[in-house]
C-alpha positions in Angstrom: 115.7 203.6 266.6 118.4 205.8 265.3 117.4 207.8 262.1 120.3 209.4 259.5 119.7 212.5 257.8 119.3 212.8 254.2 122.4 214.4 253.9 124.5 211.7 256.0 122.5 208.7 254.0 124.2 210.9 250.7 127.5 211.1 252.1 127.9 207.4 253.2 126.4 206.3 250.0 128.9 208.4 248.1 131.7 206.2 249.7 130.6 202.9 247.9 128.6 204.9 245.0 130.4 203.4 242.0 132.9 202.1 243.0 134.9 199.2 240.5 134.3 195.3 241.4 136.0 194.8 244.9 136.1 192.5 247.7 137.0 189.0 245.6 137.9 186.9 248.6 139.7 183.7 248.8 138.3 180.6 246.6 134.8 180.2 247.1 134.7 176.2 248.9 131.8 174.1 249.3 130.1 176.5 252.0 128.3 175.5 254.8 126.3 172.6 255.2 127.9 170.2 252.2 126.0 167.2 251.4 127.2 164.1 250.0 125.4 162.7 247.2 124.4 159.5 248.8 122.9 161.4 251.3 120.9 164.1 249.4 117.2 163.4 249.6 116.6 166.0 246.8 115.8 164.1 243.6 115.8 164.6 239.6 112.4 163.0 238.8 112.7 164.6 235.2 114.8 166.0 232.6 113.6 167.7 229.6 116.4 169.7 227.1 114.3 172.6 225.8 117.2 173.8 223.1 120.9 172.5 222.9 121.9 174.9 225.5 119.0 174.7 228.0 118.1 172.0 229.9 115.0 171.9 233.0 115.8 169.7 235.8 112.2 168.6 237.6 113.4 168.5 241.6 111.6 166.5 244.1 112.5 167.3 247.9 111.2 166.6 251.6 112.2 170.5 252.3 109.5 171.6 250.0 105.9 171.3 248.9 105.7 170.0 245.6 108.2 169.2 242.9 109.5 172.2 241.1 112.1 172.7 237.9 115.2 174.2 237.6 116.4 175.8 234.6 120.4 175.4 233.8 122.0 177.7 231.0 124.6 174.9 229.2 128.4 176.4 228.9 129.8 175.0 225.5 130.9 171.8 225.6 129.2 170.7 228.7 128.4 167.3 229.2 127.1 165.5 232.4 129.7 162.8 231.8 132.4 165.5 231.5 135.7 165.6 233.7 136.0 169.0 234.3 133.3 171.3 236.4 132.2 174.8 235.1 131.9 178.3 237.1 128.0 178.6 238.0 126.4 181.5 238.1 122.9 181.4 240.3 120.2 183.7 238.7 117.5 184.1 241.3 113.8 185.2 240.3 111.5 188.1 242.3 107.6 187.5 243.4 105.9 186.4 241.5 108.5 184.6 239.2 109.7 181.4 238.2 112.7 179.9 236.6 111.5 181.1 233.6 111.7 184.7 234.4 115.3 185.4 233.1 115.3 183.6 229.9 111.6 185.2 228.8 113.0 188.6 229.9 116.4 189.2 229.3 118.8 187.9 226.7 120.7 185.8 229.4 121.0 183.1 226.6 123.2 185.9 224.9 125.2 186.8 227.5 125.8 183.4 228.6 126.5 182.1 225.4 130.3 182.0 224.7 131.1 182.1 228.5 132.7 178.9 230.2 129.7 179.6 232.6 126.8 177.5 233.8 124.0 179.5 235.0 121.5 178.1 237.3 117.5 179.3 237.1 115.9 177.8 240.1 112.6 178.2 241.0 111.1 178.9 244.1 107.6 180.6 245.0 106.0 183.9 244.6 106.9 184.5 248.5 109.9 182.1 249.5 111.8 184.7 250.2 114.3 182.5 249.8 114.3 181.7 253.6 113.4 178.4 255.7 110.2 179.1 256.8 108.8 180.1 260.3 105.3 178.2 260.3 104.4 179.3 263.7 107.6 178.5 265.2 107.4 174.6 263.9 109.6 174.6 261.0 109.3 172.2 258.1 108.2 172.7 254.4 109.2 174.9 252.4 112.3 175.7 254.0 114.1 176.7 250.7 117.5 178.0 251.8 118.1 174.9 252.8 116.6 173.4 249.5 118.9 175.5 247.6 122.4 175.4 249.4 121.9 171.9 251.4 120.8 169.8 248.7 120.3 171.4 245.4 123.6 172.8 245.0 125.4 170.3 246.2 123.1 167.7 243.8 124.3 170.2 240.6 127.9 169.4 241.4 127.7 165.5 242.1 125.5 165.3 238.7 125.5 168.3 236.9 129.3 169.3 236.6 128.6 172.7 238.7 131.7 174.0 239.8 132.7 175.6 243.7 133.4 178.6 242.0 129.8 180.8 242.3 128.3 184.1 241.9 124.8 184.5 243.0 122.5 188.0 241.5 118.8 188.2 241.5 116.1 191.0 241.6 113.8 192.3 244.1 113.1 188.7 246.1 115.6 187.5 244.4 118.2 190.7 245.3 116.9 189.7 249.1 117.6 185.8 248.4 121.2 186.7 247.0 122.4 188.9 249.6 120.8 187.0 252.1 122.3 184.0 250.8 125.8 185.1 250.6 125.8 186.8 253.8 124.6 183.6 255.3 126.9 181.5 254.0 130.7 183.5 253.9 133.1 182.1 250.9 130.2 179.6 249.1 129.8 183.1 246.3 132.2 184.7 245.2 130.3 187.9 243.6 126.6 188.9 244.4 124.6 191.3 242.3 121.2 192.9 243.8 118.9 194.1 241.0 116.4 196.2 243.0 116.7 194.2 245.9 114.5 193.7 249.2 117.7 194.1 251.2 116.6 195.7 254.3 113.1 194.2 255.0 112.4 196.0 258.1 112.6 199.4 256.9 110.4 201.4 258.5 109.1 204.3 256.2 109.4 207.5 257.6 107.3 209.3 254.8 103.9 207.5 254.6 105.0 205.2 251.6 105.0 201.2 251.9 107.8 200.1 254.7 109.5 196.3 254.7 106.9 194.3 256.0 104.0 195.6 253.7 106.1 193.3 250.9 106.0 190.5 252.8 102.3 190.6 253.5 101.8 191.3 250.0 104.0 188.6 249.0 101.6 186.3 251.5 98.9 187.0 249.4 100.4 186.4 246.1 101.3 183.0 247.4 97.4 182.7 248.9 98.9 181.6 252.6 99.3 183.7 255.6 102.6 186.3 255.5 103.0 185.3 259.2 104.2 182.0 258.1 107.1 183.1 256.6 108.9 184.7 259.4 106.3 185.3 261.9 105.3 189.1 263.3 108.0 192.3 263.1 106.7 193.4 266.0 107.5 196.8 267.2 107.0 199.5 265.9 105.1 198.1 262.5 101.7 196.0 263.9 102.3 197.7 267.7 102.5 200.4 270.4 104.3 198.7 272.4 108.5 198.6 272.0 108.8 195.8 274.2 106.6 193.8 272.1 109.1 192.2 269.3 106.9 189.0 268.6 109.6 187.4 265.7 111.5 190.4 265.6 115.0 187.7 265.3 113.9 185.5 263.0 113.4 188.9 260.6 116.6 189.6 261.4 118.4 186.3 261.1 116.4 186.6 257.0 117.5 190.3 256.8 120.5 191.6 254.5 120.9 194.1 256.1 121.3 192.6 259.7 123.5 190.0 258.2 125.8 192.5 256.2 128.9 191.5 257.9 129.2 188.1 256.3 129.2 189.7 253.1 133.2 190.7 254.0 135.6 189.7 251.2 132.6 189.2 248.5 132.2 191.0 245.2 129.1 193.5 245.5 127.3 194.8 243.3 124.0 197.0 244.0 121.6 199.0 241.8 118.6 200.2 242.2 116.0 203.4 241.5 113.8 205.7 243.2 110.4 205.0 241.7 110.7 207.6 238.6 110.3 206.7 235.4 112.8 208.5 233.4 113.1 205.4 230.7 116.4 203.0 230.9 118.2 205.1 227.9 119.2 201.5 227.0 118.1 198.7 225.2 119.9 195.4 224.3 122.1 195.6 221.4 123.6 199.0 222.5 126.6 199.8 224.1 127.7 198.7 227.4 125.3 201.1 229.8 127.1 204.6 230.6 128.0 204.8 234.5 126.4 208.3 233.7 122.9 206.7 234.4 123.9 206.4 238.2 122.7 209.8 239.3 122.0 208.8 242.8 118.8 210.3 243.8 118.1 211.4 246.8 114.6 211.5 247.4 112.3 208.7 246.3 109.7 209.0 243.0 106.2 207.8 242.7 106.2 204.6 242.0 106.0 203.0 245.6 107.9 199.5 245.7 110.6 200.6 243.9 110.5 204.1 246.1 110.9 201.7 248.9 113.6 199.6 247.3 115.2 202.8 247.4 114.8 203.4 251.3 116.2 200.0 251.6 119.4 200.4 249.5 120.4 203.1 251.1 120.2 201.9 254.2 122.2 199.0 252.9 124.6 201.5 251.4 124.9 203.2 255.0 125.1 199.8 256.5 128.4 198.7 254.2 130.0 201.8 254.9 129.6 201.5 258.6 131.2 198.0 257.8 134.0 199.0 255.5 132.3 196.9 253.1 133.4 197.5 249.3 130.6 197.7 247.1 130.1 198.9 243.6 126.3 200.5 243.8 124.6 202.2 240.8 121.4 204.2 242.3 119.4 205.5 239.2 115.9 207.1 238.3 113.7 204.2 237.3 111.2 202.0 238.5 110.7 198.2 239.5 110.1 196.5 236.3 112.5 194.2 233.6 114.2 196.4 230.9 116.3 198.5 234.4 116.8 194.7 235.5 118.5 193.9 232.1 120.2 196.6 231.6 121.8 196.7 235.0 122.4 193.0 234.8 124.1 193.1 231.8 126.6 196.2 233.0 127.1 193.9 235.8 127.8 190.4 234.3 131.2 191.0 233.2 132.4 191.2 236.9 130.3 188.2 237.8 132.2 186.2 235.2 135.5 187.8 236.0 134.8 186.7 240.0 134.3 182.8 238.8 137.1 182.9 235.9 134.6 182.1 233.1 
């Protein structure tokens, strides 16, 4: 195991530190694994229009364990009999959220308002991580990447109106589901944004403090299963001695950001995240767009300990895009893990995400 300096992790994350929205590729298609609607064993069991711009979709599907609702953001004018599709942009929740998350937190209603944007709130569980799960090497429910981008997207543009043009952002879990997501699947997103994201969950502290796998046994028992089900065992060197002994070591990896980095090539990027001090956002909705002076890039990690390990991870990621010649545009600030960073980075952020899926 190679480990960087301080100094080198500065210098590599000063190459993609701040950098303007880059890396728009060619038209975002249908992606992998495309579905056709006859085929699609996910099911609409329930709709239920909670204002005239917000509708929840009730989703039944063989992939996961029970039914569970998906929360769409309505662009004016939408209509499910409509001709035309709209730009979607996929809002992703952390542990333990739900679809509700962004709408009881933020003032995505707001910002989505008079964009020709549909925005997508699906719900998961506390510790999906967004992933097709391991279950002891057998497979089978919940396997939600394939939920999401095998039948629930494709069932949003057969019935929905949800365009092939996409963006993808979400926080903590969710940062981990978007970039993992993306990288999975080259040209389905056309932008990503990572609020705080889990994006390198096998990094190994090197000061005492919570490394990758701690979240996912913590996630485990948030969810009140067994965190080896998930992905199965790290291995070496987190629950061993032994550095021949990698257990699961690939299916980590195959779930990782940061091991699947290269398929983010030719994506908008955009990254933020703190160091676990909180200095207070200097922001609060209604303001001014947020001042790029707020990205200080710390070095050294604060006190508060997921989000001092959110900041291990990210700059690992940072070192990881550099190393790939991966544009990115990454704010790294002093704050902590918790919703009023998450808004304010999301909304200095959602201008590019529209401006990657013309809405």
């Amino acid at each position: 195991m190679h480990r960087i300096s301080r100094h080198a992790v500065a210098a590599l994350v000063g190459l993609v530190l701040l950098l303007p929205w880059a890396g728009v590729g060619a038209a975002a298609g249908t992606g992998a694994g495309a579905t056709r609607a006859a085929d699609n064993p996910a099911q609409v069991v329930r709709e239920q229009r909670i204002d005239a711009r917000t509708l929840d979709l009730t989703v039944t599907s063989p992939e996961i364990d029970a039914p569970v609702t998906v929360r769409l953001l309505l662009p004016p004018a939408w209509s499910k009999t409509a001709t035309r599709a709209w730009p979607v942009l996929w809002l992703l929740h952390g542990g333990p959220g739900d679809h509700t998350d962004w709408t009881a937190n933020t003032h995505i209603e707001e910002l989505a308002a008079p964009r020709d944007v549909l925005v997508v709130l699906p719900q998961t569980s506390p510790c999906s991580g967004y992933s097709d799960w391991y279950n002891s090497g057998g497979g089978g429910p919940p396997a939600w990447e394939t939920y999401l981008v095998d039948e629930l997207r494709p069932l949003l543009e057969s019935q929905y109106r949800a365009g092939t043009e996409r963006a993808v952002a979400g926080l903590s879990m969710g940062g981990l589901g978007a970039m993992k997501l993306a990288a999975a699947h080259p040209g389905m997103f056309r932008a990503v944004a990572s609020y705080s994201g889990a994006v390198s969950t096998l990094h190994l502290s090197l000061d005492g403090g919570l490394s990758g796998p701690d979240l996912v046994k913590g996630a485990g028992a948030g969810c009140h299963t067994d965190w080896r089900r998930i992905w199965g065992e790290p291995g070496f060197p987190y629950d061993t001695t032994d550095p021949t002994d990698l257990r699961q070591r690939s299916v980590w990896e195959r779930n990782d950001p940061l091991h699947r980095a290269a398929g983010l090539a030719g994506t908008a990027l955009y990254v933020s995240y703190g160091d676990g001090t909180d200095a207070g956002t200097g922001w609060q909705w209604g303001d001014p767009p947020p001042s790029p002076a707020r990205c200080t890039n710390p070095i050294r990690g604060g006190a508060e300990p997921v989000e001092h390990l959110i900041h291990g991870m990210n700059q690992q990621m940072g070192v990881r895009l550099a190393q790939l010649g991966i544009p990115a545009a990454v704010c790294a600030y002093r704050g902590v893990h918790t919703w009023p960073y998450w808004e304010r980075e999301l909304v200095f952020s959602f201008p590019g995400l529209m401006a990657a899926i013309g809405a």
